[in-house]
N, CA and C atoms of all chains as a GROMACS GRO file, in nm:
protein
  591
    1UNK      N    1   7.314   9.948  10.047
    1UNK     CA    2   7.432  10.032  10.032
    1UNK      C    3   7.437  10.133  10.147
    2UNK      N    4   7.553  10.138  10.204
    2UNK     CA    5   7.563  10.245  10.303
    2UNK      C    6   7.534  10.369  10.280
    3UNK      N    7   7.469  10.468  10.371
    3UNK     CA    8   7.438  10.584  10.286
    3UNK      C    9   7.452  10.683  10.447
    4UNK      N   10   7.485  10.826  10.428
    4UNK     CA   11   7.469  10.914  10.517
    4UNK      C   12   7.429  11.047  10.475
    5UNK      N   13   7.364  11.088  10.547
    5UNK     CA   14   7.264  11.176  10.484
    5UNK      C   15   7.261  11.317  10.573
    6UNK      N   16   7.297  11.391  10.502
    6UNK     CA   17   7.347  11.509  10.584
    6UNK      C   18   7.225  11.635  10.560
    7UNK      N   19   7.147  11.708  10.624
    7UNK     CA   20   7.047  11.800  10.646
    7UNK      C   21   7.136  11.924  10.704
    8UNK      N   22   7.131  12.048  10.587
    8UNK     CA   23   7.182  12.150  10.628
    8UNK      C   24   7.106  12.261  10.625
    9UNK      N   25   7.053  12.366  10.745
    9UNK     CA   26   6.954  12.482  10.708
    9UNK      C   27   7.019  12.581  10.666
   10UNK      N   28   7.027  12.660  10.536
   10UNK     CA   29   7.051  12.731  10.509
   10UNK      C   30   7.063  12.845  10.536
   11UNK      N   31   6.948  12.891  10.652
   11UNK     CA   32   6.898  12.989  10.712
   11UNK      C   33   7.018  13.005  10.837
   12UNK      N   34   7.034  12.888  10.907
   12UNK     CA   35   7.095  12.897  11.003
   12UNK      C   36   7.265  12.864  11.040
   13UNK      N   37   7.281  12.722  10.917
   13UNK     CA   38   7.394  12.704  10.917
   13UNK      C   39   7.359  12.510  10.996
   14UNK      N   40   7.297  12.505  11.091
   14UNK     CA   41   7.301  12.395  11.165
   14UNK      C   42   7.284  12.252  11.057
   15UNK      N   43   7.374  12.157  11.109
   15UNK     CA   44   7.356  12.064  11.032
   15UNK      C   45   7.359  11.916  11.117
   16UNK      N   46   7.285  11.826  11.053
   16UNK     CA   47   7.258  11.702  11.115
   16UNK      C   48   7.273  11.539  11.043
   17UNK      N   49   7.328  11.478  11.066
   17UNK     CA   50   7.342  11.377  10.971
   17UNK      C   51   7.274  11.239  11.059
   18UNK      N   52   7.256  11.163  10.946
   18UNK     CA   53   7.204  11.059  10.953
   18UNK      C   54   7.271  10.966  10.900
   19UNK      N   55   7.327  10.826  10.987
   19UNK     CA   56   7.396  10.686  10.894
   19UNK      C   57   7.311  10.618  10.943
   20UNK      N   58   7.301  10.557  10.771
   20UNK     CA   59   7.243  10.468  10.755
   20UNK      C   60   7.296  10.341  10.647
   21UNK      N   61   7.239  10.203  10.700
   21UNK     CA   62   7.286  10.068  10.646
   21UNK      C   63   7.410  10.051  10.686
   22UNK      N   64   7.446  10.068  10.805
   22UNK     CA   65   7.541  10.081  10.898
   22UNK      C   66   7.544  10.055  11.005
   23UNK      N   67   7.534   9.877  11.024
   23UNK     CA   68   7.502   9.862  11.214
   23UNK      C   69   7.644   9.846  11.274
   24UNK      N   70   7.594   9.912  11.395
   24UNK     CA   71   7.687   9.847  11.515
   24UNK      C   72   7.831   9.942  11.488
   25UNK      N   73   7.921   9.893  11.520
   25UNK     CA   74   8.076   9.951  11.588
   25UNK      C   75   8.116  10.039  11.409
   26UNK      N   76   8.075   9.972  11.320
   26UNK     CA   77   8.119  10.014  11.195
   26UNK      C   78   8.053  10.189  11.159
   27UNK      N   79   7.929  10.142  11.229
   27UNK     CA   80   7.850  10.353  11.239
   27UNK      C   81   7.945  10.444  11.309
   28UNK      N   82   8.005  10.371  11.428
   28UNK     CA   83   8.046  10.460  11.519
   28UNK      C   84   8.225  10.512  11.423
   29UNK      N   85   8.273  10.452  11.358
   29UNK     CA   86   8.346  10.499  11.310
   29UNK      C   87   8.303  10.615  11.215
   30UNK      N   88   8.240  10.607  11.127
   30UNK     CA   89   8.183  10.767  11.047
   30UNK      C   90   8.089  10.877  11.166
   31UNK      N   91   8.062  10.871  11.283
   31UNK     CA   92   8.077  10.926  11.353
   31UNK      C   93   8.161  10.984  11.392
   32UNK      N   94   8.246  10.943  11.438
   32UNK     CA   95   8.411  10.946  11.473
   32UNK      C   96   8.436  11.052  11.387
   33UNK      N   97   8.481  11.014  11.274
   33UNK     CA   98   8.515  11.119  11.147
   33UNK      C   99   8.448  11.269  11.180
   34UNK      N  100   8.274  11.232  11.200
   34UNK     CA  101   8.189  11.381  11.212
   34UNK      C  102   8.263  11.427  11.342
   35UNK      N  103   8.276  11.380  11.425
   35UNK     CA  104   8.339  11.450  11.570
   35UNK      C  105   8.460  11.513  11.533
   36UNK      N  106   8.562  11.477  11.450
   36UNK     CA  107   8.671  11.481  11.420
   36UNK      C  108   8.646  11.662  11.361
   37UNK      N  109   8.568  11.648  11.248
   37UNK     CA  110   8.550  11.780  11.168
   37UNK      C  111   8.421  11.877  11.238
   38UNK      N  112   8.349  11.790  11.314
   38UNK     CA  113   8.256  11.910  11.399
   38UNK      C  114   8.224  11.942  11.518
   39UNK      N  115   8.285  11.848  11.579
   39UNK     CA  116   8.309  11.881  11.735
   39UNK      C  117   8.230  11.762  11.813
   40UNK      N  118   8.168  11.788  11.944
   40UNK     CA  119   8.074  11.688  12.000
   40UNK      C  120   7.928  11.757  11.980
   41UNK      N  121   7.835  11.669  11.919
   41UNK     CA  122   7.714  11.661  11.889
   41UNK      C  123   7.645  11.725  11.971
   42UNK      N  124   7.509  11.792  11.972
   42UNK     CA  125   7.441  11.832  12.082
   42UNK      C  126   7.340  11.698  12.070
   43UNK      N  127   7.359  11.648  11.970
   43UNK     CA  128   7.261  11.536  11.982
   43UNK      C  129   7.320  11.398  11.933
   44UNK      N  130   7.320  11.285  12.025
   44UNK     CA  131   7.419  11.183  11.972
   44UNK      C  132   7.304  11.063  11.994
   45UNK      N  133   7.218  10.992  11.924
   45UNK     CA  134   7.128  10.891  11.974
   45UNK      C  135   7.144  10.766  11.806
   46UNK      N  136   7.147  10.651  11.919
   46UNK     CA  137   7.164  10.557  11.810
   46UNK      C  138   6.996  10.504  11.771
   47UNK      N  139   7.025  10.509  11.674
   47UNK     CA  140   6.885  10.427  11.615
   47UNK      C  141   6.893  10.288  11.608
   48UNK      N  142   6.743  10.252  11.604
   48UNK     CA  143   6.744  10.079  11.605
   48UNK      C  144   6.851  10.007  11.546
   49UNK      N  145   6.890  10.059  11.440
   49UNK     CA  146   6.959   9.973  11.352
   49UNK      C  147   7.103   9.960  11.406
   50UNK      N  148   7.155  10.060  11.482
   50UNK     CA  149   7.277  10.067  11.585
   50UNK      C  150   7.297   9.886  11.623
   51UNK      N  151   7.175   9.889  11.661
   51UNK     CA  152   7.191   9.713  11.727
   51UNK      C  153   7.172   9.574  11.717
   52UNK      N  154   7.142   9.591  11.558
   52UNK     CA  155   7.118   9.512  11.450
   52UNK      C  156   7.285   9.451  11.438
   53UNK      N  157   7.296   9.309  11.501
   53UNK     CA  158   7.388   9.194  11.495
   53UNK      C  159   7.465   9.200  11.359
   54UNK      N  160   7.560   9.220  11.346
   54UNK     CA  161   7.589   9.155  11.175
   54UNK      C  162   7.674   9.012  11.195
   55UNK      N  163   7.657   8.960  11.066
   55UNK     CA  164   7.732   8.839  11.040
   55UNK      C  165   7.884   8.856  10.999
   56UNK      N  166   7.942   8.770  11.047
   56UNK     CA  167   8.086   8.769  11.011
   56UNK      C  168   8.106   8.757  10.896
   57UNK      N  169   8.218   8.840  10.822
   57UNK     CA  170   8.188   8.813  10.678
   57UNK      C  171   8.085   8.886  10.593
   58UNK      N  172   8.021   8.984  10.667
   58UNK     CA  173   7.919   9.028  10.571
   58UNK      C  174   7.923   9.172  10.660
   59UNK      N  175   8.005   9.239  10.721
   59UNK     CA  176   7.998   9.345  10.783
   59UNK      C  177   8.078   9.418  10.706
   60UNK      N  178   7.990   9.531  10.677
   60UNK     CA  179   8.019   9.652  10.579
   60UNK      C  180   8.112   9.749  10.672
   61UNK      N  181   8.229   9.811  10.650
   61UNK     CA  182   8.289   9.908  10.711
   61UNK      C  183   8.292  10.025  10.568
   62UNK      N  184   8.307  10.160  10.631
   62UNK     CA  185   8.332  10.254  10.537
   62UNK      C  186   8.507  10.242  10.477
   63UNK      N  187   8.509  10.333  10.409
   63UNK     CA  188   8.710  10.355  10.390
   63UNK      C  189   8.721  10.486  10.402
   64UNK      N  190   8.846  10.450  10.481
   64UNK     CA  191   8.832  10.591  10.561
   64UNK      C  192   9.019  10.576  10.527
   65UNK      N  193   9.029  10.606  10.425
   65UNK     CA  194   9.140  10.662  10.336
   65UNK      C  195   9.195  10.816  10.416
   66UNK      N  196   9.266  10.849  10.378
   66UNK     CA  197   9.325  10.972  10.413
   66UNK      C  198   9.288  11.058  10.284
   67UNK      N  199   7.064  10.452  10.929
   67UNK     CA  200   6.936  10.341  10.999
   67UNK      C  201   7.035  10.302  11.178
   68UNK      N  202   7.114  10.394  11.172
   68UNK     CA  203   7.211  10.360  11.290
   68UNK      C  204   7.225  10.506  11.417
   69UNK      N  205   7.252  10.591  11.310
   69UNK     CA  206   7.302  10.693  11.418
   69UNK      C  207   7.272  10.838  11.352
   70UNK      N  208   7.214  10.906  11.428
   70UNK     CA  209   7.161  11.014  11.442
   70UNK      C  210   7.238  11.168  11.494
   71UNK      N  211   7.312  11.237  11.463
   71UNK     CA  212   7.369  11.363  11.567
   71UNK      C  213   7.361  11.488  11.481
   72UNK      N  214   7.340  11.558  11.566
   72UNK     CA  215   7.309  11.703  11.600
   72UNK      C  216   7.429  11.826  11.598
   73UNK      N  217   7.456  11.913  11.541
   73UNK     CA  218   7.565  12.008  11.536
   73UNK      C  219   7.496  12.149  11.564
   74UNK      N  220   7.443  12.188  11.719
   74UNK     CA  221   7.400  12.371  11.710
   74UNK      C  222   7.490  12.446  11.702
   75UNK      N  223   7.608  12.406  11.791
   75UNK     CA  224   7.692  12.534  11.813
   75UNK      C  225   7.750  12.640  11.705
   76UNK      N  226   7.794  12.734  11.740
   76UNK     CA  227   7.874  12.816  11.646
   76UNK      C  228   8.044  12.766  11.676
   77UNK      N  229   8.143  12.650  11.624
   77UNK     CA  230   8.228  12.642  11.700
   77UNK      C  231   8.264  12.547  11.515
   78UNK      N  232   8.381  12.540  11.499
   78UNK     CA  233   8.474  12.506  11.404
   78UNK      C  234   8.590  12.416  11.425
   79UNK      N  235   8.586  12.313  11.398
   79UNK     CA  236   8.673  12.255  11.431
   79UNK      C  237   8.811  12.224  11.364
   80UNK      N  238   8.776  12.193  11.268
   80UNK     CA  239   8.870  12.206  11.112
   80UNK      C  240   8.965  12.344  11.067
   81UNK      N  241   9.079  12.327  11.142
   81UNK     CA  242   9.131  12.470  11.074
   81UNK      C  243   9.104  12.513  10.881
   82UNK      N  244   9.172  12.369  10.851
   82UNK     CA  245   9.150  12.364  10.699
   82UNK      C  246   8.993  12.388  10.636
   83UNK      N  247   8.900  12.342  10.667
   83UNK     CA  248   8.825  12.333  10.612
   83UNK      C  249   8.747  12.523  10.659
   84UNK      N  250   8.764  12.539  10.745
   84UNK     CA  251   8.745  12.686  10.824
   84UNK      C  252   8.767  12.772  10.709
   85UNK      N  253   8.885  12.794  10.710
   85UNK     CA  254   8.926  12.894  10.556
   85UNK      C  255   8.915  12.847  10.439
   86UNK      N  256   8.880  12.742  10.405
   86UNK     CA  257   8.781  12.711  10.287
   86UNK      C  258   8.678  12.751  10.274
   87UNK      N  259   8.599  12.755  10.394
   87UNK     CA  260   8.449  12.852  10.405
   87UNK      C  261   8.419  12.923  10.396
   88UNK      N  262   8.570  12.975  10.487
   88UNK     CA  263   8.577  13.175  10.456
   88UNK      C  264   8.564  13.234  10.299
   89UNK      N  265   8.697  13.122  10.238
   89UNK     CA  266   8.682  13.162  10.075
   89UNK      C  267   8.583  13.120   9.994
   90UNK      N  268   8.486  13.047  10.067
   90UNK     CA  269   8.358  13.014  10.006
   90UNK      C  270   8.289  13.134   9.986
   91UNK      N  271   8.287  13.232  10.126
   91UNK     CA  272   8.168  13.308  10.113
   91UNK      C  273   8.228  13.446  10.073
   92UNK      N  274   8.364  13.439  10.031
   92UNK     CA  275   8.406  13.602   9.970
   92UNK      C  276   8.517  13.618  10.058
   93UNK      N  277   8.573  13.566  10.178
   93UNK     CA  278   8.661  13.625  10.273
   93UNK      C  279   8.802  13.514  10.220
   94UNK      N  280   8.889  13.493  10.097
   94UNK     CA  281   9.016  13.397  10.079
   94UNK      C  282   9.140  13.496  10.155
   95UNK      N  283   9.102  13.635  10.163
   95UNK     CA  284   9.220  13.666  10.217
   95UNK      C  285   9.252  13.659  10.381
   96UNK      N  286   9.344  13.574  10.466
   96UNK     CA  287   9.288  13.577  10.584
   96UNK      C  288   9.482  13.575  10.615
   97UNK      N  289   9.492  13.573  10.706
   97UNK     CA  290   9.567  13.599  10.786
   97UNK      C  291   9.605  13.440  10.933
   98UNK      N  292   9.713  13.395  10.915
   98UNK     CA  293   9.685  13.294  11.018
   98UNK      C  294   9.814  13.309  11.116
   99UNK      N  295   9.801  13.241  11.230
   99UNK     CA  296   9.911  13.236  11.340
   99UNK      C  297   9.883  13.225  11.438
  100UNK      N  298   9.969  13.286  11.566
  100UNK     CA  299   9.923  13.255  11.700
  100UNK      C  300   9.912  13.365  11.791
  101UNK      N  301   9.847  13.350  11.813
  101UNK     CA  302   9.763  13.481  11.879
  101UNK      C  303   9.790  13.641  11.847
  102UNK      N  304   9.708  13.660  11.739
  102UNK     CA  305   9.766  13.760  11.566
  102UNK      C  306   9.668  13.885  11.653
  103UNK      N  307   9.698  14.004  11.690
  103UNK     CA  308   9.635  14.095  11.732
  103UNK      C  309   9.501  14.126  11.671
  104UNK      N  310   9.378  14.170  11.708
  104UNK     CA  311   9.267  14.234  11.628
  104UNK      C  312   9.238  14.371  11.635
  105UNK      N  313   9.228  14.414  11.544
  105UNK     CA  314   9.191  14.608  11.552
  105UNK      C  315   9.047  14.644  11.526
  106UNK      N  316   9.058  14.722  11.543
  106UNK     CA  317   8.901  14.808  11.541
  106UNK      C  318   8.870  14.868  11.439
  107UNK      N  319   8.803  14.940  11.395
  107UNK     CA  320   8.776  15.018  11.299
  107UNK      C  321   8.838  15.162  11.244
  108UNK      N  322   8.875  15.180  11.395
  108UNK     CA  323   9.003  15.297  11.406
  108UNK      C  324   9.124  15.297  11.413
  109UNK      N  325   9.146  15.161  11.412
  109UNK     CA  326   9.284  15.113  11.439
  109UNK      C  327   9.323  15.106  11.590
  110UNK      N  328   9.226  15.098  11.651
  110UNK     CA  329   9.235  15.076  11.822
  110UNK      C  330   9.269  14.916  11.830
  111UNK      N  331   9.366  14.880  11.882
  111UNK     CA  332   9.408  14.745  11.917
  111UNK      C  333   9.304  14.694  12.001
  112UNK      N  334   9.201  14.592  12.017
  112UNK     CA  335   9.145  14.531  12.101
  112UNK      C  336   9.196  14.415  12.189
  113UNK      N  337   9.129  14.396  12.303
  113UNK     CA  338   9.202  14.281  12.385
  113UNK      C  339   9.199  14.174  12.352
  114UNK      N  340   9.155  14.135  12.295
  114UNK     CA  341   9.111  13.931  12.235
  114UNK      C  342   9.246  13.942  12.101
  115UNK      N  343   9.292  13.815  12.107
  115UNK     CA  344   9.384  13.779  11.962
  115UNK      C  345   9.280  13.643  11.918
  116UNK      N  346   9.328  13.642  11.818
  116UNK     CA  347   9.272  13.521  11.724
  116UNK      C  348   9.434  13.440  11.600
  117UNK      N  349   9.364  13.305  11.632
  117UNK     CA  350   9.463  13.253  11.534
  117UNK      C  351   9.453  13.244  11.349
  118UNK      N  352   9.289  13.309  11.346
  118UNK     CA  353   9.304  13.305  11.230
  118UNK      C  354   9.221  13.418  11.189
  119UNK      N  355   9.243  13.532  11.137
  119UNK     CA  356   9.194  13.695  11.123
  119UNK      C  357   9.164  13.728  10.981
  120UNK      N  358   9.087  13.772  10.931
  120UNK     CA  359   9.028  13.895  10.805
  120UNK      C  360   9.034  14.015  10.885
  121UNK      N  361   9.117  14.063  10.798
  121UNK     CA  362   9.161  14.236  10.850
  121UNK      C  363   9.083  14.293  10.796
  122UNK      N  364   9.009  14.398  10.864
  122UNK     CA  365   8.911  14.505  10.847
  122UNK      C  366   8.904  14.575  10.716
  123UNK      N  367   9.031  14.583  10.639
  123UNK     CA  368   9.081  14.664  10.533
  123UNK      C  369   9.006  14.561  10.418
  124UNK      N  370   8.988  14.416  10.426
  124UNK     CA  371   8.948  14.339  10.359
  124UNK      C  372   8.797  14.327  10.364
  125UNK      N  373   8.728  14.418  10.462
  125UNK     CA  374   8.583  14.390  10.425
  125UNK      C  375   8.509  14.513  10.435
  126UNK      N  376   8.541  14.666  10.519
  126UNK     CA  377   8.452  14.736  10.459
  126UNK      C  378   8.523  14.857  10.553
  127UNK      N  379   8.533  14.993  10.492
  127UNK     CA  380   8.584  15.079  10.612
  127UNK      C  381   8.516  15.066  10.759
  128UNK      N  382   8.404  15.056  10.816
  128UNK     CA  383   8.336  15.040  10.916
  128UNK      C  384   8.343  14.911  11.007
  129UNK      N  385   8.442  14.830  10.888
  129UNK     CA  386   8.465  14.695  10.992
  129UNK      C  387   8.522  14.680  11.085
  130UNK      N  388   8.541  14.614  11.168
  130UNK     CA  389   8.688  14.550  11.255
  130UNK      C  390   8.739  14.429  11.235
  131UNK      N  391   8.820  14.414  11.267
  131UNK     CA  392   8.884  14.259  11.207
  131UNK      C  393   8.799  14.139  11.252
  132UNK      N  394   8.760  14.036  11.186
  132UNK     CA  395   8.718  13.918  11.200
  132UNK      C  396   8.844  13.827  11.240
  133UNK      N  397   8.767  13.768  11.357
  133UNK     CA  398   8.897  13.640  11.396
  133UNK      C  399   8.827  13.516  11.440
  134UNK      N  400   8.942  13.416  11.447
  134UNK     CA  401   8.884  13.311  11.506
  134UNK      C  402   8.964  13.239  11.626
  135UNK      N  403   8.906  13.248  11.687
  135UNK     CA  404   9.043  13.171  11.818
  135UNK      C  405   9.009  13.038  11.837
  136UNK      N  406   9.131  13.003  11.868
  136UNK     CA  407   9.134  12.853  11.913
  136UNK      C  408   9.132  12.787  12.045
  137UNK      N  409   8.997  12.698  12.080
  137UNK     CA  410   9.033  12.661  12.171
  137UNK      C  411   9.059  12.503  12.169
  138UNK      N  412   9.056  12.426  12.343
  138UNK     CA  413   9.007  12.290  12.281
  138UNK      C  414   8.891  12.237  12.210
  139UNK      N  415   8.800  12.298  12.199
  139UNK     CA  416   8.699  12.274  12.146
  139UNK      C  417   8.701  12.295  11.991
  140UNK      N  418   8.720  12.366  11.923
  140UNK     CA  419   8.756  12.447  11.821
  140UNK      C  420   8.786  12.534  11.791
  141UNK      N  421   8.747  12.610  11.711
  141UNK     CA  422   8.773  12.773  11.650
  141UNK      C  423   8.613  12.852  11.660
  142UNK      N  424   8.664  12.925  11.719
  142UNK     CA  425   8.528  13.068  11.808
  142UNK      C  426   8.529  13.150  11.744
  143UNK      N  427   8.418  13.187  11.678
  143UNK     CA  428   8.442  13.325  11.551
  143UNK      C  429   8.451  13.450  11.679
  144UNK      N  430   8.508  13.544  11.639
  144UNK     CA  431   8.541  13.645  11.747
  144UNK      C  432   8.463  13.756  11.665
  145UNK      N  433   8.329  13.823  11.685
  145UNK     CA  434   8.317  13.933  11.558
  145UNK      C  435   8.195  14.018  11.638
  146UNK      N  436   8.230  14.170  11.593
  146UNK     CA  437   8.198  14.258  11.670
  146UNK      C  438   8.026  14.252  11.652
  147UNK      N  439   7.924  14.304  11.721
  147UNK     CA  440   7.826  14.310  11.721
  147UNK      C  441   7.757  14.389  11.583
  148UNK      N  442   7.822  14.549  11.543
  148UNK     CA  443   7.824  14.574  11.446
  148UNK      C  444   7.833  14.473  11.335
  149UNK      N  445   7.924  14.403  11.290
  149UNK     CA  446   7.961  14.338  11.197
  149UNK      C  447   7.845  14.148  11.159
  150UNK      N  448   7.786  14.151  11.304
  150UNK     CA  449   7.733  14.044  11.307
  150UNK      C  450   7.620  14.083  11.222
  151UNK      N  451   7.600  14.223  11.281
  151UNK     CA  452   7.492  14.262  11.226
  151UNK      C  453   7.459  14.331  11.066
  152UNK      N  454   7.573  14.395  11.021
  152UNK     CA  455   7.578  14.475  10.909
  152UNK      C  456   7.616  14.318  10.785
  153UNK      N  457   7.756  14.271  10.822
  153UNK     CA  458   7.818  14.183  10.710
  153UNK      C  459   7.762  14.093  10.702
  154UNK      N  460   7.748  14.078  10.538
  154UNK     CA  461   7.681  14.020  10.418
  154UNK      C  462   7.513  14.028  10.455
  155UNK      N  463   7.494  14.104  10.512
  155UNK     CA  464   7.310  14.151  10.497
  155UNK      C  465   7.236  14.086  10.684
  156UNK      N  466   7.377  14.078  10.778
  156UNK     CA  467   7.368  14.049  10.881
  156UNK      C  468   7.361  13.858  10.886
  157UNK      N  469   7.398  13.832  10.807
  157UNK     CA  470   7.434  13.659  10.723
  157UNK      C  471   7.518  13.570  10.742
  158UNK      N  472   7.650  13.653  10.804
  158UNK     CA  473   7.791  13.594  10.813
  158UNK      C  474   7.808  13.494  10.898
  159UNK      N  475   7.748  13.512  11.009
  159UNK     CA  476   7.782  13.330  11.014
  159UNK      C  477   7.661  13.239  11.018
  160UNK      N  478   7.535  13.251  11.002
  160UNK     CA  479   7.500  13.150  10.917
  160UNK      C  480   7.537  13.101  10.795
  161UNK      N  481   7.620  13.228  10.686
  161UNK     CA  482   7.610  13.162  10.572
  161UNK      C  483   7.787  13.061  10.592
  162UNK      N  484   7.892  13.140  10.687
  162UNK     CA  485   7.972  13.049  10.733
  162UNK      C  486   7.999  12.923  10.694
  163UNK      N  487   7.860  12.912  10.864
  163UNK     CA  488   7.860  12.783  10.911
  163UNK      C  489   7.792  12.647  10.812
  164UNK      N  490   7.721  12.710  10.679
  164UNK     CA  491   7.667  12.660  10.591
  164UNK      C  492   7.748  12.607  10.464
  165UNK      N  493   7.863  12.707  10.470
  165UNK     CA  494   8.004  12.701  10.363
  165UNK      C  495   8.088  12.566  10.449
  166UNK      N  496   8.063  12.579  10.570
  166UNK     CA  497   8.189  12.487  10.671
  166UNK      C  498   8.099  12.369  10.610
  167UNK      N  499   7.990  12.338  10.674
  167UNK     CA  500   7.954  12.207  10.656
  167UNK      C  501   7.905  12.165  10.514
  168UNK      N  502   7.900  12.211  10.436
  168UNK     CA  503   7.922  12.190  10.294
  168UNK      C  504   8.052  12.120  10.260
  169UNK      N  505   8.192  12.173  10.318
  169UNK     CA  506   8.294  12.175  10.324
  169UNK      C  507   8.342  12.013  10.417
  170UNK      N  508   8.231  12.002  10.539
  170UNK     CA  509   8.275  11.907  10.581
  170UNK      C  510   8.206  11.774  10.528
  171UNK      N  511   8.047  11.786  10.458
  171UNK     CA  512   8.015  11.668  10.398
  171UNK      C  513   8.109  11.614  10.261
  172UNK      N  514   8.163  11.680  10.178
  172UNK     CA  515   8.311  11.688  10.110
  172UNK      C  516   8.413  11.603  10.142
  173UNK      N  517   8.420  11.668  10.247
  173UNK     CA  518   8.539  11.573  10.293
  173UNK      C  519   8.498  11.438  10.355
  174UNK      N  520   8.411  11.414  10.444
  174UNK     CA  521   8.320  11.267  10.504
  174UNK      C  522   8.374  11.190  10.290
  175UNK      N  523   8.292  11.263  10.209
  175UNK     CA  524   8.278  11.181  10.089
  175UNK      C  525   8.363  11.187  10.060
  176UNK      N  526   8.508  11.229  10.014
  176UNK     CA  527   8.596  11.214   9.989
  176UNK      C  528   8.719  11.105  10.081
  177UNK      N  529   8.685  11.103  10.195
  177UNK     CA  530   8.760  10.985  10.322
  177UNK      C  531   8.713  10.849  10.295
  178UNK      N  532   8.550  10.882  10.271
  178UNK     CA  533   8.437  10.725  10.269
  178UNK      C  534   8.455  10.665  10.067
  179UNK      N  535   8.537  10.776   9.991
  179UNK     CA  536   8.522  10.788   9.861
  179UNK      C  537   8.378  10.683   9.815
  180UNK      N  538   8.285  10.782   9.838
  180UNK     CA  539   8.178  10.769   9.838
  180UNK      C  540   8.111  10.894   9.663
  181UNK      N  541   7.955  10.880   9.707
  181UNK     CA  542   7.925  10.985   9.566
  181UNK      C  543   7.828  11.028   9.650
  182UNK      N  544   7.814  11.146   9.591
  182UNK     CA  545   7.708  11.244   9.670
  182UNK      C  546   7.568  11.274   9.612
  183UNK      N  547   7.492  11.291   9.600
  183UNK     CA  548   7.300  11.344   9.558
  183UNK      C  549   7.284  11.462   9.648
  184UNK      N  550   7.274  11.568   9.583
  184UNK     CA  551   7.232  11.660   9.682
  184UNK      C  552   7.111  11.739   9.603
  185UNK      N  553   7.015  11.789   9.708
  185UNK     CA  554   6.881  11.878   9.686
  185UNK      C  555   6.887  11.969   9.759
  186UNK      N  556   6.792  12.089   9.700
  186UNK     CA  557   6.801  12.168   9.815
  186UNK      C  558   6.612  12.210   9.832
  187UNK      N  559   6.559  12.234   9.912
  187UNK     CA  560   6.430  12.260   9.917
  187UNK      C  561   6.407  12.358   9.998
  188UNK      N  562   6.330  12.467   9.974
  188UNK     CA  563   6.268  12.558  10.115
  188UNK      C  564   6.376  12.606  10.237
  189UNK      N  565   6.538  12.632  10.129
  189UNK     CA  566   6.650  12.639  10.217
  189UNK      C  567   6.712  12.553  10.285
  190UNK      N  568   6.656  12.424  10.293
  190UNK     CA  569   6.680  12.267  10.311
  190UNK      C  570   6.817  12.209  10.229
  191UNK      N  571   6.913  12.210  10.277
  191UNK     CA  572   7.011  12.145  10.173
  191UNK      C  573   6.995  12.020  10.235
  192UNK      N  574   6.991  11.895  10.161
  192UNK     CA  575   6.976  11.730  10.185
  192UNK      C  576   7.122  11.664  10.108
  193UNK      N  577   7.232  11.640  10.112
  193UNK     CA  578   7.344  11.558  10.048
  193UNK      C  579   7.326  11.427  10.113
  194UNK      N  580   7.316  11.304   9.989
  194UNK     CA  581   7.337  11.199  10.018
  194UNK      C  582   7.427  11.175   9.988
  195UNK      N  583   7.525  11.119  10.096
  195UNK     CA  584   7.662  11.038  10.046
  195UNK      C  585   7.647  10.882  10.054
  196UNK      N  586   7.644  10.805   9.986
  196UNK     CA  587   7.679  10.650   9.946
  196UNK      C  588   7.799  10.632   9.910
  197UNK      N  589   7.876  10.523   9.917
  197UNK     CA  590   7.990  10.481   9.964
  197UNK      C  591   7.982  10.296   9.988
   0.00000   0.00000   0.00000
């Protein structure tokens, strides 16, 4: 199941998220969204799973409803 | 398991969700427009405007107005050194920027209509959104 996982310090305010079960072009859209509501990242790095192939037919996208 | 990013700045992007934060942390009365004058504590007009202001009268005689200006980037809290330092126990925009992104994992789960798990540990807030 797709999951994103958001780390917020209380102390400071700074926050960092993590997607996950989400390869390839389909991550970069809930990215998208975070840029949308927080600006550009000071830190933008794809993890392995970024480049993990999916199968046609079996590629998970989020809904990104209004 | 894909993507990883980072948010340091002090910078706002979300008008909407901005003054949701504000009224998160005690500030709902605000003031919005385009380039809305800011005053001082004496009522001295200062040089900076902001598009979105808490008037001084709304947070403590010793204040000056809180603003936020807009740029391309986002919204720039505009706030006097005094005030950084005195309001809410010298807190205000960490606890802010903590109301904003509260505000913006919300909305991610509400777009992805997803469900959320959240913990908090050692000042650690953790929200899982699944979707």
């Amino acid at each position: 199941m797709p999951e994103i996982e958001f780390t917020i310090d209380a102390t400071t305010g700074d926050l960092t998220m993590h997607v996950k079960g989400v390869a390839g072009p389909a991550c970069e859209d809930v990215a998208k969204l975070a840029r949308e509501l927080l600006g550009s990242p000071g830190t933008d790095q794809n993890t392995s799973e970024f480049f993990v192939h999916t199968q046609v037919g079996r590629q998970i996208r989020p809904h990104l409803g209004a | 398991m894909s993507k990883y990013l980072a948010f340091p700045e002090i910078l706002f992007k979300d008008r909407r969700l901005l003054v949701a934060a504000l009224a998160e942390i005690g500030f709902a009365d605000v003031e919005e427009g385009d380039r809305l004058p800011l005053y001082g504590y004496q009522g001295d007009r200062r040089p900076e405007t902001a598009e979105i202001v808490v008037r001084r009268q709304r947070i403590g005689a010793a204040s000056n107005d809180l603003g936020f200006t807009r740029t391309p980037a986002g919204y720039v809290p505009v706030v006097s050194e005094y005030d950084q330092r005195t309001l809410l126990a010298g807190q205000f925009l960490p606890r802010l920027r903590t109301a904003y992104s509260e505000a913006v994992v919300e909305e991610v789960r509400r777009r992805v209509r997803g469900t959320t798990q959240r913990t908090v540990e050692s000042g650690i807030v953790k929200i899982r959104v699944r979707y």
